[in-house]
C-alpha positions in Angstrom: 111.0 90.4 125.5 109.7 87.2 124.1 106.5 87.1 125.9 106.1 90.9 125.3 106.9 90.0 121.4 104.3 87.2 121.4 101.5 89.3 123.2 101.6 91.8 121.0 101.9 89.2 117.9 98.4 88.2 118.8 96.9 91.2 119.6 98.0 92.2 116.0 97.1 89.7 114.6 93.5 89.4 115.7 93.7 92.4 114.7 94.7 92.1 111.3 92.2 89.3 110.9 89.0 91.2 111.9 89.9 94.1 110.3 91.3 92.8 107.0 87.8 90.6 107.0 85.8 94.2 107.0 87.8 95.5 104.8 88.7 93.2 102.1 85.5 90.5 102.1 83.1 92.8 103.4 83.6 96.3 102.3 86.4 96.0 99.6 85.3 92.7 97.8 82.7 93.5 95.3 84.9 96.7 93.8 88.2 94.8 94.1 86.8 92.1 91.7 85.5 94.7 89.0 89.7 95.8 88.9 90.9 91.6 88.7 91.2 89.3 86.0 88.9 86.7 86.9 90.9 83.5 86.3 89.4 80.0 87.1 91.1 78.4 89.7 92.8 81.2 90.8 90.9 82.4 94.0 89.5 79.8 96.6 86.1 79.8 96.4 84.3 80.1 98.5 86.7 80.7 101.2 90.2 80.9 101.4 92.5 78.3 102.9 91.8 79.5 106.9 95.0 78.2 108.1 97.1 79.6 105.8 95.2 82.9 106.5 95.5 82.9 110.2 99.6 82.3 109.9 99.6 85.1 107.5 98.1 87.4 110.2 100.5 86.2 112.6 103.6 86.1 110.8 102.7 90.0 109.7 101.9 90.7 113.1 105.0 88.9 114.4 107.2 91.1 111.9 105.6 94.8 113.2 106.3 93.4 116.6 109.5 92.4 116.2 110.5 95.7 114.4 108.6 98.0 116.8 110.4 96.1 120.0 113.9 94.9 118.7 114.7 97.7 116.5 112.9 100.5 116.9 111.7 100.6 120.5 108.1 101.6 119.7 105.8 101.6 122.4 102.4 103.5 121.6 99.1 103.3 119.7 100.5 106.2 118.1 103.8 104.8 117.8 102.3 101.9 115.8 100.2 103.8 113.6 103.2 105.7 112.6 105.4 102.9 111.9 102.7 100.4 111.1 101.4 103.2 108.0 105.2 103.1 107.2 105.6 100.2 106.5 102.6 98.3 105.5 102.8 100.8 103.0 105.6 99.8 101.4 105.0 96.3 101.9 102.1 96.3 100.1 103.4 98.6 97.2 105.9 96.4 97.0 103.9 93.2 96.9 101.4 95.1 94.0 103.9 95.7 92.1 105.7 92.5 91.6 101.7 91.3 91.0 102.1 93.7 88.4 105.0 93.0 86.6 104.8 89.3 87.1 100.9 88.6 86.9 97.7 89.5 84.7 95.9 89.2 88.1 95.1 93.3 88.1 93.2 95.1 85.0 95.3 98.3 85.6 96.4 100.5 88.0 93.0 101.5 90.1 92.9 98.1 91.8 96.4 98.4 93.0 95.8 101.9 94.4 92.6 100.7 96.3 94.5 97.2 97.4 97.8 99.6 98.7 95.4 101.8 100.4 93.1 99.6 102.2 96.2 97.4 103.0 97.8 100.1 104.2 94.9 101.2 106.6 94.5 97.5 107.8 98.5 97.8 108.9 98.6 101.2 110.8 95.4 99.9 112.4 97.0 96.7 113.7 100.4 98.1 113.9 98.9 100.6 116.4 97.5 98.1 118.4 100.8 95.8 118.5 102.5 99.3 119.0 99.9 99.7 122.4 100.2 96.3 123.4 104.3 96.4 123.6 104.0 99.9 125.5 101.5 98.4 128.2 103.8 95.0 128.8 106.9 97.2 128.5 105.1 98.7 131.6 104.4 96.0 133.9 108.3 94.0 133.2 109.2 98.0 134.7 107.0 96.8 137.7 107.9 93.7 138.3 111.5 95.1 138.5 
């Protein structure tokens, strides 16, 4: 399980990176900022802290994989996509709104619904892959049985 777990952790999460890298600095960034408070000192500029953003695709990655293996025995791209949309969803409603009620970081609501939406995509997309992954080594432990 553990080596199944970690596999797909990876895969997720190199996922996660790439495609959160399209979507948020590439494609996402210059609308994004027209819906944010621009407060100095706020964002990293002009990167982010790398580390910190490679264990934040990992630890993510390591939840769905976790959940999808342990808990609810999901083993397709499909699978994953379902799940993944499921919860990366509310994970990122949830995270949007506490920015909301806690922060001046968003100028209203539009930001949030693009943020939730592209977040969301970025999960089912990874969370399908981790979903793959965990179906394919579920395979070969039947094999090696």
């Amino acid at each position: 399980m553990l080596i199944r777990v970690l596999a797909a952790t990876v895969a997720g999460g190199l996922v996660f990176f790439l495609v959160g890298y399209i979507l948020f600095a590439v494609l996402l960034d210059p609308i994004l900022r027209n819906y944010m408070n621009q407060f100095p000192g706020v964002m990293k500029e002009p990167m982010p802290d790398m580390v910190m953003l490679v264990l934040w695709n990992l630890v993510t990655a390591f939840l769905f994989a976790f959940i999808f293996d342990k808990w609810a025995g999901i083993r397709t791209f499909v699978g994953g996509l379902k799940g993944g949309a499921i919860i990366m969803f509310i994970l990122m409603l949830m995270t949007d709104l506490n920015y909301l009620a806690f922060t001046n970081l968003f100028k209203g609501y539009v930001g949030v619904v693009i943020d939730v939406i592209a977040g969301t995509v970025l999960g089912t997309l990874a969370s399908g892959v981790i979903g793959l992954v965990l179906g394919l080594m579920n395979k070969d432990e039947k094999a090696a049985a």
